[in-house]
C-alpha positions as CSV (number, residue, x, y, z in Angstrom):
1,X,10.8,-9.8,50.6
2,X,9.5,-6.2,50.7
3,X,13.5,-4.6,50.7
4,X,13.9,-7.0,47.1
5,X,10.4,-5.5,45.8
6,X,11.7,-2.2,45.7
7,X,15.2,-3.2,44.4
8,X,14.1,-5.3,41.5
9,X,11.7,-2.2,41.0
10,X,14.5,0.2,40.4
11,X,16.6,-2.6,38.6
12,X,13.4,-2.6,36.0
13,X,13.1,1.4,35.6
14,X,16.8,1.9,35.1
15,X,17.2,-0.9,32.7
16,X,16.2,0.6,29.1
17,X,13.9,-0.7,26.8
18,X,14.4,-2.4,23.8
19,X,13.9,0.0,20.8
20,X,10.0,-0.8,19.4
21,X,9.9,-1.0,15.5
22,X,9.4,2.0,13.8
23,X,5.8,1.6,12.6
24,X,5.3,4.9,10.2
25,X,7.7,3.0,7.9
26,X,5.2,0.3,8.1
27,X,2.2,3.1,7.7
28,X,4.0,4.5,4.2
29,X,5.0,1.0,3.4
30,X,0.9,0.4,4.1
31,X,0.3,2.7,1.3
32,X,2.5,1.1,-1.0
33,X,0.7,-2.1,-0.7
34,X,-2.8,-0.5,-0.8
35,X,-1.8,1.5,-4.2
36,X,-0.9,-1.9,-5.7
37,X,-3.8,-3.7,-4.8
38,X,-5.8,-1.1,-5.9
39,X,-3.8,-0.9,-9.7
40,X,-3.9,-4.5,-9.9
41,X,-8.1,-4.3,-9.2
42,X,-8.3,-1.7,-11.8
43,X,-6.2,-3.1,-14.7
44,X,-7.7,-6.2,-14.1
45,X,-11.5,-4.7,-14.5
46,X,-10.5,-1.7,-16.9
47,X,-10.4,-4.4,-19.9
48,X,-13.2,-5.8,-21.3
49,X,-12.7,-9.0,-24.1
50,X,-14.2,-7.8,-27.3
51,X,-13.4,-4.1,-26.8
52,X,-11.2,-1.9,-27.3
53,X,-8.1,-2.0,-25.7
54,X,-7.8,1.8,-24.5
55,X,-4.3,1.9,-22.7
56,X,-4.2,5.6,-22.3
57,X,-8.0,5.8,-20.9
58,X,-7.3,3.0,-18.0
59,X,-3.5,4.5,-17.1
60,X,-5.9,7.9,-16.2
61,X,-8.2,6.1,-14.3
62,X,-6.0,4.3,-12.5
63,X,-4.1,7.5,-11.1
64,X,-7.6,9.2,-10.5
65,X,-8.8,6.2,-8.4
66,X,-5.8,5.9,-6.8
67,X,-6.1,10.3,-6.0
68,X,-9.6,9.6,-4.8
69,X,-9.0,7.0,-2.8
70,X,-5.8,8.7,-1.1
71,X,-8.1,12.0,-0.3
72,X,-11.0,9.7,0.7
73,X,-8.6,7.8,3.1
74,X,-6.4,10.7,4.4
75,X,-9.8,12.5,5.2
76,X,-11.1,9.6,7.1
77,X,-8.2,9.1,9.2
78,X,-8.2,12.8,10.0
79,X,-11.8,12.9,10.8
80,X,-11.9,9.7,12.9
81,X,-9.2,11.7,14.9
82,X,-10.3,15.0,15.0
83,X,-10.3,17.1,18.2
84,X,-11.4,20.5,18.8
85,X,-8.9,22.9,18.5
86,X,-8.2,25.9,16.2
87,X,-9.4,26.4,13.3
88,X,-5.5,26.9,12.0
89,X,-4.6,23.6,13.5
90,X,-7.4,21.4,12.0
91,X,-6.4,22.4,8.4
92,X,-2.4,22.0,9.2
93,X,-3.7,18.4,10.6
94,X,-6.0,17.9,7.3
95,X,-3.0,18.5,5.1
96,X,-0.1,16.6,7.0
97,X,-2.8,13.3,6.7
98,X,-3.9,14.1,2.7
99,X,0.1,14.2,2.5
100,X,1.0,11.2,4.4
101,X,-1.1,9.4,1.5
102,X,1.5,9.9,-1.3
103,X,3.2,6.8,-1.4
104,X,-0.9,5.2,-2.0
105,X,-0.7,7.2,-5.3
106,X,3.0,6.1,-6.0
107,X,2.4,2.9,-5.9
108,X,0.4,2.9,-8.6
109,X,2.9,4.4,-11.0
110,X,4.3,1.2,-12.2
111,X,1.3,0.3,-13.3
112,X,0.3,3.9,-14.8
113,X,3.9,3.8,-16.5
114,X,3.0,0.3,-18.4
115,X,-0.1,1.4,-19.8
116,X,1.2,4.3,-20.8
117,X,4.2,2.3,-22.5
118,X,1.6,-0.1,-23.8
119,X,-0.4,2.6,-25.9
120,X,2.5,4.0,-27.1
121,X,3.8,1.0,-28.5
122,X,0.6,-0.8,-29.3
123,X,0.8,-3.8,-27.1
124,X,-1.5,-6.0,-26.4
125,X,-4.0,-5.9,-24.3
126,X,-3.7,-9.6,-22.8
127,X,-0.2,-9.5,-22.7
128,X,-0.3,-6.3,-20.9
129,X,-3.0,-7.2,-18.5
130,X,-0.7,-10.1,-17.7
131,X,2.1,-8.7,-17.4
132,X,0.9,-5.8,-14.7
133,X,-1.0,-8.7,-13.0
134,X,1.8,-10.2,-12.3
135,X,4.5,-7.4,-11.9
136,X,2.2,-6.4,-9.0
137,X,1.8,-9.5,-7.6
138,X,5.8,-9.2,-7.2
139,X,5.7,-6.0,-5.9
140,X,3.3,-7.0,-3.0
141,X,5.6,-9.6,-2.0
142,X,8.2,-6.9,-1.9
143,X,5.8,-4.8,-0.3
144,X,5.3,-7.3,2.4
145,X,9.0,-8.4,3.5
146,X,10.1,-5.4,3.3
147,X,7.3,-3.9,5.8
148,X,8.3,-7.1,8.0
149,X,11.4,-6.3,8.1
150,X,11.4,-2.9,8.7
151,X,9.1,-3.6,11.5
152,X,11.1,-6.3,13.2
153,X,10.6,-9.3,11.9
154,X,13.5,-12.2,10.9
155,X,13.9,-12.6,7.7
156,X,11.7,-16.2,7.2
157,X,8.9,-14.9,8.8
158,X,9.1,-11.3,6.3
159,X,9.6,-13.5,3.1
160,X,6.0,-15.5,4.6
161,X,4.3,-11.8,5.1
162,X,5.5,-11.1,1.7
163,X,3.9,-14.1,0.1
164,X,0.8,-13.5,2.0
165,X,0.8,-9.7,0.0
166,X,1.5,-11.6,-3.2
167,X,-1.2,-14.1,-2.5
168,X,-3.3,-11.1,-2.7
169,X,-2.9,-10.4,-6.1
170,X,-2.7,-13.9,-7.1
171,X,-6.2,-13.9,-6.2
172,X,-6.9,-10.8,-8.2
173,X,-5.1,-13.0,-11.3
174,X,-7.5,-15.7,-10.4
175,X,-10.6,-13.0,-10.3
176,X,-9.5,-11.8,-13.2
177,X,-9.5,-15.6,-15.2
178,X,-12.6,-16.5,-13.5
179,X,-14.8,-13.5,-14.0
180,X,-13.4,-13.0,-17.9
C-alpha cells in the first residue's frame, strides 16, 4: 500500500488542473451591476411628484454619485490591502484600484444618456422614471448571466443568477411605487 501512495501521488501532480474561471471578468462585471443598482436608486429618488421634473439636474447627479462612489470604493479596497512598501508603489497601487472602478461609472451611462435624452425632448417624468426603472432592471439580468457565465456556470443556472440581479431592481420598482 505504501509503493501505490507514492504512485497515485505523482499520478495527481502530473495530471493538470482544470482551468479556474477567470474571476476579474466577474470583478469588472461586479462593477457593472453595482453602477446599475446605484442609477436605478438614484432615478428612482431624484423625482419627487409635484415638482419639477429636472432631467438634466438628476443625469449630473447620477454620474457624480456614481464618481464618488467609484473613488470611495477603489480607495477602500486599496486601503484594506495596503502594505508597506515605497512610497512610489502605494500611489501606482492607488491608481491601478481607482482605475479598476471604471466600468462602476459606465454602467451608469445608460441611465445618464436617458435623462439627458429626456430633457432634451421634454419627456415625462413618469414615463421616464419608468422606463429607466425598468431598462435597468434588464440590464441586471444581463449583468448577472453574463457574470455566471463568464465565471463557469451552465447556462440555466446563469439565466437564475441573472434573474436574481433583475429581482434587484424590481424591488427598487417596488420601493419606488411604495414610498411615492
Amino acid at each position: 500500500m505504501t509503493e501505490q501512495q507514492p504512485q497515485e501521488e505523482s499520478l495527481t501532480a502530473r495530471t493538470p488542473r482544470p482551468p479556474q474561471p477567470s474571476h476579474r471578468r466577474a470583478d469588472w462585471m461586479f462593477g457593472g451591476v453595482y453602477g446599475t443598482v446605484l442609477a436605478s436608486a438614484l432615478m428612482a429618488a431624484l423625482h419627487q411628484e409635484g415638482e419639477d421634473f429636472t432631467p438634466f439636474y438628476d443625469a449630473s447627479w447620477v454620474l457624480v454619485t456614481a464618481a464618488t462612489a467609484g473613488l470611495a470604493h477603489g480607495y477602500s479596497h486599496h486601503m484594506a490591502s495596503h502594505r508597506a512598501k515605497s512610497a512610489g508603489h502605494r500611489w501606482q497601487v492607488l491608481g491601478r484600484a481607482l482605475w479598476n472602478e471604471w466600468p462602476l461609472i459606465a454602467a451608469t451611462l445608460p441611465t445618464v444618456l436617458l435623462l439627458t435624452a429626456a430633457g432634451l425632448g421634454g419627456w415625462d417624468a413618469y414615463d421616464v422614471t419608468a422606463g429607466g426603472l425598468g431598462l435597468n432592471t434588464a440590464l441586471l439580468f444581463g449583468w448577472g448571466s453574463l457574470t455566471a457565465l463568464r465565471v463557469g456556470h451552465r447556462l440555466g443556472r446563469a439565466l437564475l443568477i441573472g434573474l436574481a440581479d433583475a429581482a434587484i431592481g424590481l424591488a427598487i420598482i417596488v420601493a419606488n411605487a411604495l414610498i411615492k
